[in-house]
C-alpha positions as CSV (number, residue, x, y, z in Angstrom):
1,X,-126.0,2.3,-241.2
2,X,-129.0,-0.2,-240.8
3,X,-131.8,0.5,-243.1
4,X,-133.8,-2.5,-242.2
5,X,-137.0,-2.1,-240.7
6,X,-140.0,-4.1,-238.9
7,X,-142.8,-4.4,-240.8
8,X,-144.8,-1.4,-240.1
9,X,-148.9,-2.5,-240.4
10,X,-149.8,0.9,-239.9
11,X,-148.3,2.0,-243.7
12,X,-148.6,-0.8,-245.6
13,X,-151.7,-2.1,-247.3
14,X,-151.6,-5.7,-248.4
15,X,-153.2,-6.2,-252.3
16,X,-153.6,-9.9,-253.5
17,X,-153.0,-10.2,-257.1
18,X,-152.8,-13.8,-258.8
19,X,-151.1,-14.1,-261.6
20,X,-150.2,-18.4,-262.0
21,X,-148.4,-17.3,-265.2
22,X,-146.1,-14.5,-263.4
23,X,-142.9,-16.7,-263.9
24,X,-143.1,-17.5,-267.5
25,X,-143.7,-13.9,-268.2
26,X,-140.2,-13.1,-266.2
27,X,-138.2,-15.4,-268.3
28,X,-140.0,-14.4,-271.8
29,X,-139.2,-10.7,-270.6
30,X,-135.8,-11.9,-269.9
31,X,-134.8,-13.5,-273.1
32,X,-136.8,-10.2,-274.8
33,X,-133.5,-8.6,-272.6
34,X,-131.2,-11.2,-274.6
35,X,-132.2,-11.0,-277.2
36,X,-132.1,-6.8,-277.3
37,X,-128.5,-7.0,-275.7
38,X,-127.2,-8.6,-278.4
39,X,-128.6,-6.3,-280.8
40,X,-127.3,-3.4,-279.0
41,X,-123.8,-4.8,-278.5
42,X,-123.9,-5.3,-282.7
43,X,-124.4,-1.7,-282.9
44,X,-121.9,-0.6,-280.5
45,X,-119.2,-3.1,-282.6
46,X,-119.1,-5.8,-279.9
47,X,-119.1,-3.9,-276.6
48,X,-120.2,-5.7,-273.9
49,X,-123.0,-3.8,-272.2
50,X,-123.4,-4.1,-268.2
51,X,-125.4,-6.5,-266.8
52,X,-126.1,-4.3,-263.5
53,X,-129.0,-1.8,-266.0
54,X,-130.9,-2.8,-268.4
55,X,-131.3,1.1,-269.2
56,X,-128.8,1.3,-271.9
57,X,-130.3,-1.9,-274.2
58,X,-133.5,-0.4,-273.6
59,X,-132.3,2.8,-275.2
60,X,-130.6,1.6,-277.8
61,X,-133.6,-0.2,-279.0
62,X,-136.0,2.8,-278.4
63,X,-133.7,5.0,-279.9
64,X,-133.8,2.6,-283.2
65,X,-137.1,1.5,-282.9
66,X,-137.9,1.8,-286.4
67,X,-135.1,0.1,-287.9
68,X,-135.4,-3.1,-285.9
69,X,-136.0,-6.2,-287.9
70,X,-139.8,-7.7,-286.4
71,X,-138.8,-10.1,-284.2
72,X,-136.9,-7.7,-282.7
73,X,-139.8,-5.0,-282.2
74,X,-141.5,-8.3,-280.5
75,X,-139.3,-8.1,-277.9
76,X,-139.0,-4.5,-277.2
77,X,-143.0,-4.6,-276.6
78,X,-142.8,-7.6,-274.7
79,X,-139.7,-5.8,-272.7
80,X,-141.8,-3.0,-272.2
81,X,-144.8,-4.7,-270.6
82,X,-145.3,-4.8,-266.8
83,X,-144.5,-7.8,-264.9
84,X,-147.2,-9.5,-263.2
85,X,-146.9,-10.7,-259.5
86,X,-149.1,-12.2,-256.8
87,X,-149.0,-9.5,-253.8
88,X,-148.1,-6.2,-253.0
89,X,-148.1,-3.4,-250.1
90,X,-148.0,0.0,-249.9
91,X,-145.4,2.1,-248.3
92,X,-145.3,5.6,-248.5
93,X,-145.8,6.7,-252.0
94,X,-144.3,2.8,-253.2
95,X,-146.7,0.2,-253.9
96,X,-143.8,-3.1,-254.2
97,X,-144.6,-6.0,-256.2
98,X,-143.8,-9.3,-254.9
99,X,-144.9,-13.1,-255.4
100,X,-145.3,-15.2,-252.0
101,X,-143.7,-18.2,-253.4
102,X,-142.3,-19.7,-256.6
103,X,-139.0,-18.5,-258.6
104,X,-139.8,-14.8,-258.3
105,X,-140.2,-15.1,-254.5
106,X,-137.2,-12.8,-252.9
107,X,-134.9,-13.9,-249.8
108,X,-132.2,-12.8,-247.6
109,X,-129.0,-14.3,-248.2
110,X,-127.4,-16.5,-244.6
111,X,-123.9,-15.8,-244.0
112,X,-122.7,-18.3,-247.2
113,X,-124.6,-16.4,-249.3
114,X,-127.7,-19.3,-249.4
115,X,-131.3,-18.2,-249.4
116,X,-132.7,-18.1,-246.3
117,X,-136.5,-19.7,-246.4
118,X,-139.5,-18.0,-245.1
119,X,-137.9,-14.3,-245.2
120,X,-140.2,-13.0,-248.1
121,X,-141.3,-10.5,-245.9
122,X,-137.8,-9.1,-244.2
123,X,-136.8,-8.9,-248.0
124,X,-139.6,-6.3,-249.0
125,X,-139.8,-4.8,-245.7
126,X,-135.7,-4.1,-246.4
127,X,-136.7,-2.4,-250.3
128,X,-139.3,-0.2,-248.6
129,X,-136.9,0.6,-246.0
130,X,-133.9,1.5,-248.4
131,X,-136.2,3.2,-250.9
132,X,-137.3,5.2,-248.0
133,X,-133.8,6.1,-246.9
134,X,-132.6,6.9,-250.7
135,X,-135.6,8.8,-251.6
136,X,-134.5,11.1,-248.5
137,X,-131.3,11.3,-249.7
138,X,-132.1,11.7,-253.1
139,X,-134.6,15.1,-252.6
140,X,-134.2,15.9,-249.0
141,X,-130.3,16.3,-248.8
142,X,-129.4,16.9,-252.7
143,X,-132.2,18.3,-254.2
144,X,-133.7,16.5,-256.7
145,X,-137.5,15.9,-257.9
146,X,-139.2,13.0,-256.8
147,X,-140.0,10.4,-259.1
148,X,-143.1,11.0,-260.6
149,X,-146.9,8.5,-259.6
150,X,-148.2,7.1,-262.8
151,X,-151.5,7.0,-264.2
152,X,-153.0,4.3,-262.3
153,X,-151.1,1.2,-263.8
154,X,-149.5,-1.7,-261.4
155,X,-152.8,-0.8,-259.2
156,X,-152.8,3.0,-257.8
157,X,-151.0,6.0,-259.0
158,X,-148.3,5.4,-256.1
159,X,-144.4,4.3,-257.9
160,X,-144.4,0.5,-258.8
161,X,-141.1,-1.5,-257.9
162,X,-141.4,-4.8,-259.2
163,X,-139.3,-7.6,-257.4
164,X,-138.7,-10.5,-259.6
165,X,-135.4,-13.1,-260.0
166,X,-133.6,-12.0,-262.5
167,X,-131.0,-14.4,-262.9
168,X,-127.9,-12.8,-264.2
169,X,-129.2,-10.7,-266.3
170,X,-129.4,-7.6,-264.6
171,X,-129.3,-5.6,-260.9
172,X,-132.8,-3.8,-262.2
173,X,-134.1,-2.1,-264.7
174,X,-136.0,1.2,-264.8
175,X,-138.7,0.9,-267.9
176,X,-140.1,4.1,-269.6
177,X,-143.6,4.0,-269.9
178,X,-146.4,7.0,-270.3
179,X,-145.2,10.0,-272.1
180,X,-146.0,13.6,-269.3
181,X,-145.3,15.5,-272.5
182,X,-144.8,15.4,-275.8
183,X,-141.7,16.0,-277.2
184,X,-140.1,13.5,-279.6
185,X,-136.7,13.4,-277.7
186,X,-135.8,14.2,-274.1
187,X,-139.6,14.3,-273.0
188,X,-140.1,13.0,-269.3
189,X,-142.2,9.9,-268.7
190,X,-143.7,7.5,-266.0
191,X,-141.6,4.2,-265.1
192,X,-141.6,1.6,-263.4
193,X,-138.8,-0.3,-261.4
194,X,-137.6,-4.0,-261.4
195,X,-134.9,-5.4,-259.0
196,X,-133.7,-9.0,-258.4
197,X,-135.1,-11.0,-255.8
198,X,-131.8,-12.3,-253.8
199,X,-128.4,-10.4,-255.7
200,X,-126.6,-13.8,-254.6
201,X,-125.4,-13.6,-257.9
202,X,-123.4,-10.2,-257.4
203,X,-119.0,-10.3,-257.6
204,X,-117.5,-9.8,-255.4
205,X,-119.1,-12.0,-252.3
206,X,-119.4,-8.9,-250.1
207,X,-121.6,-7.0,-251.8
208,X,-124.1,-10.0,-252.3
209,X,-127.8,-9.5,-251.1
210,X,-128.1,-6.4,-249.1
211,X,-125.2,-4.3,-250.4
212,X,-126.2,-4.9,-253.5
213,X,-130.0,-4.2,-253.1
214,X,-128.9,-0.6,-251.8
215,X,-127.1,0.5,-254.8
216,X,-129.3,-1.1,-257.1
217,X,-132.3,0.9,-255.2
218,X,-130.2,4.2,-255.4
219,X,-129.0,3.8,-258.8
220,X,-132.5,2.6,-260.3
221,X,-134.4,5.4,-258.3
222,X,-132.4,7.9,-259.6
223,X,-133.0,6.8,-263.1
224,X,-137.2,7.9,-262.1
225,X,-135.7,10.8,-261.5
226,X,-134.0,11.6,-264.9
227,X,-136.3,10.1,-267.1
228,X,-139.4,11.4,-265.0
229,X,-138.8,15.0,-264.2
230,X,-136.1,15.9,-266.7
231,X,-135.4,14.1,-269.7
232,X,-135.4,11.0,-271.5
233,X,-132.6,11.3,-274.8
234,X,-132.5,7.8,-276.1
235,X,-129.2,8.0,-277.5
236,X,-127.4,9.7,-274.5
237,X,-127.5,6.6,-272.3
238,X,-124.0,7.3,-270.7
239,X,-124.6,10.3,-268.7
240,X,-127.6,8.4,-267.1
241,X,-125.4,5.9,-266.6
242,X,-122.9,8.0,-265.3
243,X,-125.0,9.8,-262.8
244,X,-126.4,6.4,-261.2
245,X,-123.4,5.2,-260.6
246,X,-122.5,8.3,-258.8
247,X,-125.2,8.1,-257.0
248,X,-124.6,4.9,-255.9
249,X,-121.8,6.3,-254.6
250,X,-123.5,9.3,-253.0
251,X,-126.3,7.0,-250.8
252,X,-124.2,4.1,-250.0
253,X,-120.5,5.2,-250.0
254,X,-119.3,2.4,-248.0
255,X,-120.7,-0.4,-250.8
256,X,-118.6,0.4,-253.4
257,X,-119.9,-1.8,-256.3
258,X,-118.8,0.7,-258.6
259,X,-115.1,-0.4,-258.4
260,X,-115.6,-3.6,-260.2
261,X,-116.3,-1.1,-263.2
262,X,-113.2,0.7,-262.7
263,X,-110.9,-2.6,-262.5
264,X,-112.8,-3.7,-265.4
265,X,-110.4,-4.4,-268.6
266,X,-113.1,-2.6,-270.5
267,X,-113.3,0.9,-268.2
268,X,-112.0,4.0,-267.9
269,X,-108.7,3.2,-266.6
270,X,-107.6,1.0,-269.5
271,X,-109.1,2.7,-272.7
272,X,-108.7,6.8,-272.0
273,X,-109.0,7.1,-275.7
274,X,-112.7,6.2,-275.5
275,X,-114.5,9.5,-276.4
276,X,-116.5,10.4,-273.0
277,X,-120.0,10.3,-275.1
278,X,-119.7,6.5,-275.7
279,X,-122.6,4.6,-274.8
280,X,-120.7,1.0,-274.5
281,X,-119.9,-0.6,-271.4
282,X,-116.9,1.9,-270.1
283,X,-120.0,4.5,-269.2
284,X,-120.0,3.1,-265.9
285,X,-116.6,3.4,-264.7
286,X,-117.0,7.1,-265.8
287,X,-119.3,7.8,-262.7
288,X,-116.3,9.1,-261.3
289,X,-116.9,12.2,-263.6
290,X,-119.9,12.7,-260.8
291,X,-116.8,12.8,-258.0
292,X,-114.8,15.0,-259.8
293,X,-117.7,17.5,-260.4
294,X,-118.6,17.3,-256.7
295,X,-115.2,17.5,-255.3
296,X,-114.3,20.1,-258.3
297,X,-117.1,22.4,-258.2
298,X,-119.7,21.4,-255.8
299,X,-122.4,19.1,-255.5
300,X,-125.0,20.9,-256.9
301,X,-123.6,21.0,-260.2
302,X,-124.7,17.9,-261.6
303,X,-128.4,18.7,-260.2
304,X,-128.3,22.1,-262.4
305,X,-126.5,19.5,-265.3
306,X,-129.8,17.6,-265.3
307,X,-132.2,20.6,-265.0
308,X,-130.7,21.7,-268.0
309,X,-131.7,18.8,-269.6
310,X,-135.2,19.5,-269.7
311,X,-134.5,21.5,-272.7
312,X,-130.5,20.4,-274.3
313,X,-129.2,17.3,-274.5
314,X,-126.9,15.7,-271.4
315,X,-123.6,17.3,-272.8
316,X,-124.5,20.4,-273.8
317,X,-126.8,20.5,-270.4
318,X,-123.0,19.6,-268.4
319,X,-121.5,22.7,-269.7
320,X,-124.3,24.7,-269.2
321,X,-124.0,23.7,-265.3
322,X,-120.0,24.4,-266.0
323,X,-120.1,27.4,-267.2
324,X,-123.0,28.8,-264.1
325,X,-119.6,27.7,-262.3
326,X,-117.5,30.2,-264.1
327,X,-115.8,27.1,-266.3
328,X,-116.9,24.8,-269.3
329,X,-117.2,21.6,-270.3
330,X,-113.6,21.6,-272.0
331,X,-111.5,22.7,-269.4
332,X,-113.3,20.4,-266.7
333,X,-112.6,17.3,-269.2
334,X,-109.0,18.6,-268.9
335,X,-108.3,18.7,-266.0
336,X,-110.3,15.4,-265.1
337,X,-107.5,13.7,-267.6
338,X,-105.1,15.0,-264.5
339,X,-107.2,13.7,-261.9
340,X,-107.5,10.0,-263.3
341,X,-103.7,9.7,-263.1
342,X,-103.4,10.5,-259.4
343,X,-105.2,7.8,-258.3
344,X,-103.9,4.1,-256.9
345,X,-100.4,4.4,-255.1
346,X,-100.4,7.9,-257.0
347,X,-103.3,9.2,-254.7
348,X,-103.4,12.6,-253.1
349,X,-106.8,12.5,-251.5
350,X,-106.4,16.2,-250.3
351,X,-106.6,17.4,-253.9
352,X,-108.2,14.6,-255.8
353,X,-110.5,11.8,-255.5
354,X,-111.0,11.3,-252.1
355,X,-110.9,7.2,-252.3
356,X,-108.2,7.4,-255.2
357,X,-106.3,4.9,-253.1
358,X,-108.7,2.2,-254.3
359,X,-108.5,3.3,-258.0
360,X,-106.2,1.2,-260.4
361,X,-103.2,3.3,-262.5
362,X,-104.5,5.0,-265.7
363,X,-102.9,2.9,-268.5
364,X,-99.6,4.4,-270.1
365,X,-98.1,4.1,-273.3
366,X,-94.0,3.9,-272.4
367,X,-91.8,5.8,-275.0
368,X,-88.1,5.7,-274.8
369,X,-86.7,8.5,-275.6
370,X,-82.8,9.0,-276.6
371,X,-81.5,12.5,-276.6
372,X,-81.4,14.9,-277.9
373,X,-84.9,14.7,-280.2
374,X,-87.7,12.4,-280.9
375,X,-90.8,12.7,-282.8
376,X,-94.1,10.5,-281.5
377,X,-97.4,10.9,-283.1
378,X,-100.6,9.2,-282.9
379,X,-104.9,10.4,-283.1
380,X,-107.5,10.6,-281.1
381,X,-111.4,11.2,-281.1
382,X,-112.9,14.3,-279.8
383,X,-113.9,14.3,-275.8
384,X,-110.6,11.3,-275.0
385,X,-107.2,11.2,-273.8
386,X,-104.0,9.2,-274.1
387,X,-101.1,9.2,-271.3
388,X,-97.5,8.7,-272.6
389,X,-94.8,7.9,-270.0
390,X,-91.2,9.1,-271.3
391,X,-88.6,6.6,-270.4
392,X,-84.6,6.9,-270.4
393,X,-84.8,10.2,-268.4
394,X,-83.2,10.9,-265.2
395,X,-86.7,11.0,-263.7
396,X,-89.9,9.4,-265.3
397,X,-92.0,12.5,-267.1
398,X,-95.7,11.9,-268.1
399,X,-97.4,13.7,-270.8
400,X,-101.1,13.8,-270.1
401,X,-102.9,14.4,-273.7
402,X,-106.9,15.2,-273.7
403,X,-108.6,15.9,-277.0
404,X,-111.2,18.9,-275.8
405,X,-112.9,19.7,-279.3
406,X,-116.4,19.8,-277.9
407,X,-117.6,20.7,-280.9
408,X,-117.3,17.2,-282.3
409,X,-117.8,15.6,-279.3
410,X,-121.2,17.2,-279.0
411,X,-121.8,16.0,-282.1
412,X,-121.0,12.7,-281.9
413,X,-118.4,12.5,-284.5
414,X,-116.4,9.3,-285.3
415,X,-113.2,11.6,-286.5
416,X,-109.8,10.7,-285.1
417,X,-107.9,13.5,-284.9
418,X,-104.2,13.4,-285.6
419,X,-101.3,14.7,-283.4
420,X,-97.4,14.7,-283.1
421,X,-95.4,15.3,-280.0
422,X,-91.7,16.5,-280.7
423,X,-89.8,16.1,-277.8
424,X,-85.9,18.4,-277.4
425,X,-83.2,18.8,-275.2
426,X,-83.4,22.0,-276.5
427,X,-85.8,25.1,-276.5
428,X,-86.2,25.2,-280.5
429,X,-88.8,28.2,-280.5
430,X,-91.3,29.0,-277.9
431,X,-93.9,26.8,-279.2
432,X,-91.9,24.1,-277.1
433,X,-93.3,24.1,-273.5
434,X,-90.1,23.4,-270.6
435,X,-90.6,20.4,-268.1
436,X,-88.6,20.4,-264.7
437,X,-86.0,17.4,-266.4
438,X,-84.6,19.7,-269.1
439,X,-86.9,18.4,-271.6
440,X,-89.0,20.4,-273.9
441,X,-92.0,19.2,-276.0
442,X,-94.3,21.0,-278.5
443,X,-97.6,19.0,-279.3
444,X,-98.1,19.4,-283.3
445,X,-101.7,19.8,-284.5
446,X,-103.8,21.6,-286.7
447,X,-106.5,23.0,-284.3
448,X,-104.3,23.7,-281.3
449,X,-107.4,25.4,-278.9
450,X,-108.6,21.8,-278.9
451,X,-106.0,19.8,-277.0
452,X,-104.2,20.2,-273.5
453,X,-101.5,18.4,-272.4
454,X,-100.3,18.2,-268.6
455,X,-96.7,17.2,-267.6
456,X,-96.1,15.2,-264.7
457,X,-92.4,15.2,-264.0
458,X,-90.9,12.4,-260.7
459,X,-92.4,11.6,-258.0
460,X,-92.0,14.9,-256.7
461,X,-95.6,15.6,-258.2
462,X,-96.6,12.3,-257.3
463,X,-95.7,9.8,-260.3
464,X,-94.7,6.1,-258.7
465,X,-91.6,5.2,-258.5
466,X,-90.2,2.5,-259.7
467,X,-90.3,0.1,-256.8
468,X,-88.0,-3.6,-256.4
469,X,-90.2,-6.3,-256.9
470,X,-93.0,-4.2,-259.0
471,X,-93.7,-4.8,-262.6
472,X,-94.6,-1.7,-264.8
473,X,-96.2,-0.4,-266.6
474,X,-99.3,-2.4,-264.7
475,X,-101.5,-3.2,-267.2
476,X,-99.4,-2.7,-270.6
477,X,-100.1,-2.9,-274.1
478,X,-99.0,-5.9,-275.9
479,X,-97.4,-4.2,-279.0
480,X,-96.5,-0.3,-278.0
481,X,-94.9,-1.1,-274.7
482,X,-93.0,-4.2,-272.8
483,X,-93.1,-4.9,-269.2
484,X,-90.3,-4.7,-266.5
485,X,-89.5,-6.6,-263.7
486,X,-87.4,-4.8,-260.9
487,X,-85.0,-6.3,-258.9
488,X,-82.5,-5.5,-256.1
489,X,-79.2,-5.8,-257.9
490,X,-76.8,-3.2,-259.2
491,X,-75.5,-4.7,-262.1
492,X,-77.0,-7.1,-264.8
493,X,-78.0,-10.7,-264.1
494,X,-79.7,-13.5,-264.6
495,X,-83.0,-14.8,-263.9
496,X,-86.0,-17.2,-264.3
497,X,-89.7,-15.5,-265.4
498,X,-92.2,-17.5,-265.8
499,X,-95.8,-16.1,-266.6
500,X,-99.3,-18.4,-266.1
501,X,-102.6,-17.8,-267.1
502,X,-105.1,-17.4,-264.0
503,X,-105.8,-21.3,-264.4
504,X,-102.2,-22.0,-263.5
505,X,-101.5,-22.6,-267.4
506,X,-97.9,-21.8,-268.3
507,X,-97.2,-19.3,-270.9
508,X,-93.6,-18.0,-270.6
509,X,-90.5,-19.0,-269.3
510,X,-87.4,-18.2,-269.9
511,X,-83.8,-17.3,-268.6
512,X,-83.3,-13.9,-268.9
513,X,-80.3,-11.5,-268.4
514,X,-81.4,-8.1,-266.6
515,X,-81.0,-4.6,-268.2
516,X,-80.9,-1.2,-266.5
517,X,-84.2,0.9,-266.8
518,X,-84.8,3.8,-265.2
519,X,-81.4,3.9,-262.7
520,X,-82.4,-0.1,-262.0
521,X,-81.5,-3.6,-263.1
522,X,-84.9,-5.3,-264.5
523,X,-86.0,-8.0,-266.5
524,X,-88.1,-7.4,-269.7
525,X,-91.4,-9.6,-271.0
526,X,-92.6,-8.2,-274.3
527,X,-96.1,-10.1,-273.7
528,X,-95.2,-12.9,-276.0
529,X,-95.6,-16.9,-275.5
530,X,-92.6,-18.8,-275.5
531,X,-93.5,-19.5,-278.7
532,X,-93.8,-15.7,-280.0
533,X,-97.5,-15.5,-280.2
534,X,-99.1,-12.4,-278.2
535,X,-100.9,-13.5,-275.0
536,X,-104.7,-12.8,-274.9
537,X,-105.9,-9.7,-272.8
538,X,-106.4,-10.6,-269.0
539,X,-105.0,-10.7,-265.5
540,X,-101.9,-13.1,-265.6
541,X,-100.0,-14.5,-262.8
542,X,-95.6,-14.3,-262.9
543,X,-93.1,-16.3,-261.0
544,X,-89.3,-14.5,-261.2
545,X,-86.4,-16.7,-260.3
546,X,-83.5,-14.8,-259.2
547,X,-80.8,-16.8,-256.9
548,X,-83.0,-18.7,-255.5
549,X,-85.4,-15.9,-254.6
550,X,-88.8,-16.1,-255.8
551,X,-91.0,-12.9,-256.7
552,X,-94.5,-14.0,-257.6
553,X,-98.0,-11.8,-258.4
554,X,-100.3,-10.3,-261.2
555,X,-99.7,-9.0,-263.7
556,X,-102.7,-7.2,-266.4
557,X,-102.3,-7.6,-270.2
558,X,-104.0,-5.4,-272.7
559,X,-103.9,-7.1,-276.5
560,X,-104.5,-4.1,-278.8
C-alpha cells in the first residue's frame, strides 16, 4: 500500500507564519511533558507510562488539575498551548503545521535510517497523504464521526496537525482544547494534533519513519474522534488507549507497532492480574481487546461502545455495546482470558486472534500437584485473571481463572478478592467440576457468580508441549515457579547451564543432574545467582552443556 503522494498545488494553500522562537517553545512544551510524566507515573505507584501518547499524562493531570502543586499547573498550561511554526498548507479539511528549517524541520529517513536533506516537503506531502487515507478508513469504511474543525485557532477552522521533533518523548500527542459542551466529565472538545518530525527514533528499525508516521496518524486521529464527537472521561485513559492501538491495527495491519507492547515485560502477557481499568502502561498491549471484540462479535461493536460514551463512562458504555450483542461485559472478559492463552505456538487462528502466532505465551504460575488432593489459594482484583499450570499429571492441565465482578471493576475498586482452588482425584461433591485427566477441582470463594475458570487439558486443546531443547515456563516468576530445561535423554544426567545477562555478564553456572518432569529428563534453574541472590527481571541469555552438546537462547525472568 503506497500512501505517498505528489504534491498536489491545486489543494493546498501555502500560509507563512514566522515564529524565530518556535524551537524553544517545543522543548519548554517538552520538559512541561517531563515534568507531568513523572507526576503521573507517582500516582500510578511507579508505572512507566508509554512514550508513543502523550494522552494518558495529559489525563492524569487534567483529571487532578486541582490538586497539582503550582509549578505543576505551570506546565499543564504551558502543555496545553499550541505550538508555533513557520508554514503551513491546506489539504482537505487539514491545515499541517510545519517549520522550513531548524530542529522542528521534518525528513524522510535513507535506507540507514539518516535524514535525508531537502525532503521537508515529501514529508508533509506523506501526513496529508496518510491522513487522507486514515480519515477514509476511519468514517468511510467503519463508521465513525469525523474529527470535529475548531473555532478558528492554528489559522482557519480546518483540523490543525502540528509537526514538530519530538525527541523521544512521544509518537504524538492529541491536546484537548475548546469545550462543544458543557458537561464537567465526558464532554467532547476541539484538539489539536502533534507528530514527530522523522520517528528515526522508533524500536524496532523497521518501523522507523514511514511505518511509524502511519500508525501514529491512525492512532492520534482516532483520538479527535473520541474526544471530539463522543467523550472526553479524564480518568478512563485506557479504553482510549485501547481503541488507538486497535486502530492502529485496523488502518495499517501490516505495521504492527503494537507488538512491542505485547512483548513488553510490563503488558498484558506478563501481568494478567492487572485489573482491565488500569490506566498504567499495560493499557496498550490490551488493544487486543479491540481484536477480540471484532473477531468476537463484529466490528461495529466498539463504534456502538464509544457512542455510548456520549452519555456513560467507557466501561459501562462496553457492555452497553455487549449486551446490543446479546452478551455483557463479564462473559466477554471471560472468555478473552481464553483467548490470550491460545496465542504464540498455542495459536489457532481459525477461532482466535488471527495473528496469535506473533503473540508471546500468557505467563503461568506452575503448581505441582501430588495425588490425591491439594489446596492452592491466592486473590485477585476485580476485571483480572491468573493462569495456573498443574504439573505432575499425565498430561499438562491449565486452569484459566478471571475475576468478572464488574461491579467493582466499574467502580474502580482496589479490593483483592480472595480464592482457593482444591484440586481431587476424586469427585467429592458436585461442586467439583471433572477435567479430561481424572482430575477434579472446585474454585472456593465467597461470591461465586463473579469468577470463571476455564480448563485447558494436553495439547489436544492446544496447550504446548513440552518440546527438547525448550525452557518453560517462558517467562517465569522468580519465587512461585522454576524453570526447566528439556533434553533428549531417558534417564537422569548431568549437565552444564550457564545463564548471562543480555551484556554477556555471567550469572549462573553450575553442574547439574537432570530430573524427570512431565514424562522428560530436564534440568531445573530456580532464577537464582550462583550466589543465591534472585536475578533482576529481564530477557537473559542460557548456554546448556550436555556431552559436549551445546543448547543456547533466551530466556525471560519476571522478579515478583
Amino acid at each position: 500500500m503506497t500512501l505517498r503522494v505528489s504534491y498536489l498545488v491545486a489543494f493546498i494553500v501555502c500560509i507563512a507564519m514566522p515564529s524565530p522562537g518556535s524551537e524553544q517553545a517545543t522543548r519548554t512544551r517538552l520538559e512541561s511533558y517531563r515534568m507531568l510524566s513523572r507526576e503521573a507515573q507517582g500516582a500510578s505507584e511507579g508505572d512507566h507510562l508509554s512514550d508513543k501518547c502523550g494522552l494518558p499524562t495529559l489525563s492524569a493531570a487534567l483529571h487532578d488539575r486541582m490538586s497539582l502543586p503550582p509549578e505543576l499547573q505551570s506546565s499543564l498550561s504551558s502543555f496545553l498551548l499550541r505550538p508555533s511554526l513557520d508554514t503551513s498548507i491546506l489539504v482537505g479539511g487539514f491545515r499541517i503545521h510545519f517549520d522550513t528549517v531548524g530542529a522542528n524541520a521534518p525528513a524522510m529517513l535513507d535506507s540507514l535510517y539518516h535524514r535525508i536533506p531537502g525532503t521537508v516537503r515529501e514529508y508533509v506531502d506523506s501526513v496529508a497523504a496518510i491522513l487522507q487515507y486514515t480519515t477514509s478508513v476511519q468514517t468511510n469504511t467503519l463508521g465513525y464521526l469525523q474529527p470535529p474543525q475548531d473555532f478558528g485557532s492554528g489559522g482557519g477552522t480546518e483540523y490543525d496537525i502540528y509537526i514538530e521533533d519530538l525527541g523521544s518523548s512521544y509518537y504524538g500527542l492529541t491536546t484537548p482544547e475548546t469545550p462543544i459542551n458543557s458537561k464537567p466529565d465526558g464532554g467532547t472538545f476541539t484538539t489539536f494534533l502533534e507528530i514527530d518530525n522523522d520517528f528515526s527514533f522508533v524500536f524496532p528499525d523497521s518501523n522507523k519513519g514511514m511505518p511509524a508516521l502511519r500508525v501514529t496518524i491512525a492512532h492520534e486521529l482516532h483520538h479527535a474522534v473520541q474526544i471530539g464527537n463522543y467523550g472526553y472521561w479524564t480518568g478512563d485513559a485506557y479504553f482510549y488507549e485501547i481503541t488507538s492501538v486497535w486502530m492502529e491495527d485496523v488502518v495499517c495491519t501490516n505495521v504492527n507497532d503494537y507488538y512491542q507492547y505485547l512483548r513488553s515485560s510490563q503488558g498484558q502477557f506478563w501481568h494478567p492480574e492487572t485489573p482491565f481499568t488500569s490506566n498504567s502502561f499495560i493499557m496498550y498491549s490490551r488493544g487486543i481487546w479491540g481484536s477480540f471484540v471484532e473477531k468476537r462479535y463484529g466490528r461495529d461493536v466498539m463504534r456502538t461502545a464509544w457512542e455510548e460514551i456520549r452519555n456513560v463512562r467507557p466501561l459501562q458504555a462496553m457492555d452497553n455495546a455487549l449486551q446490543l450483542s446479546h452478551s455483557t461485559f463479564r462473559e466477554a472478559f471471560a472468555e478473552w482470558t481464553l483467548w490470550n492463552f491460545f496465542t504464540g505456538s498455542r495459536t489457532d487462528t481459525s477461532r482466535y486472534y488471527p495473528e496469535g502466532y506473533s503473540y508471546p505465551l500468557i505467563v503461568q504460575s506452575p503448581i505441582a500437584f501430588a495425588p490425591p488432593s491439594r489446596a492452592m489459594g491466592g486473590s485477585l482484583a476485580a476485571l483480572s485473571a491468573r493462569y495456573y499450570q498443574v504439573i505432575g499429571l499425565q498430561d499438562t492441565l491449565t486452569l484459566a481463572l478471571s475475576n468478572i465482578n464488574f461491579n467493582a471493576g466499574i467502580g474502580n475498586s482496589s479490593t483483592q478478592f480472595p480464592y482457593t482452588y482444591l484440586l481431587n482425584t476424586l469427585r467429592v461433591d458436585d461442586s467439583y467440576r471433572a477435567t479430561s485427566i481424572g482430575i477434579f477441582f472446585k474454585l472456593d470463594v465467597v461470591d461465586v457468580t463473579n469468577w470463571y475458570t476455564w480448563d485447558v487439558v494436553g495439547v489436544g486443546v492446544g496447550s504446548a508441549p513440552v518440546t527438547i531443547g525448550i525452557p518453560f515456563p517462558n517467562p517465569f516468576i522468580v519465587g512461585t515457579s522454576v524453570m526447566f530445561f528439556p533434553i533428549n535423554a531417558s534417564s537422569p544426567i548431568e549437565g552444564t547451564l550457564s545463564v548471562f545477562t543480555g551484556s554477556m555478564d555471567l550469572v549462573f553456572t553450575s553442574t547439574l543432574t537432570s530430573e524427570t518432569r512431565l514424562g522428560k529428563q530436564a534440568f531445573v534453574w530456580n532464577g537464582k545467582t550462583s550466589n543465591g541472590e534472585i536475578v533482576q527481571s529481564g530477557v537473559y541469555l542460557f548456554v546448556l552443556d550436555v556431552q559436549d552438546q551445546l543448547t543456547t537462547g533466551k530466556i525471560a525472568v519476571i522478579r515478583k
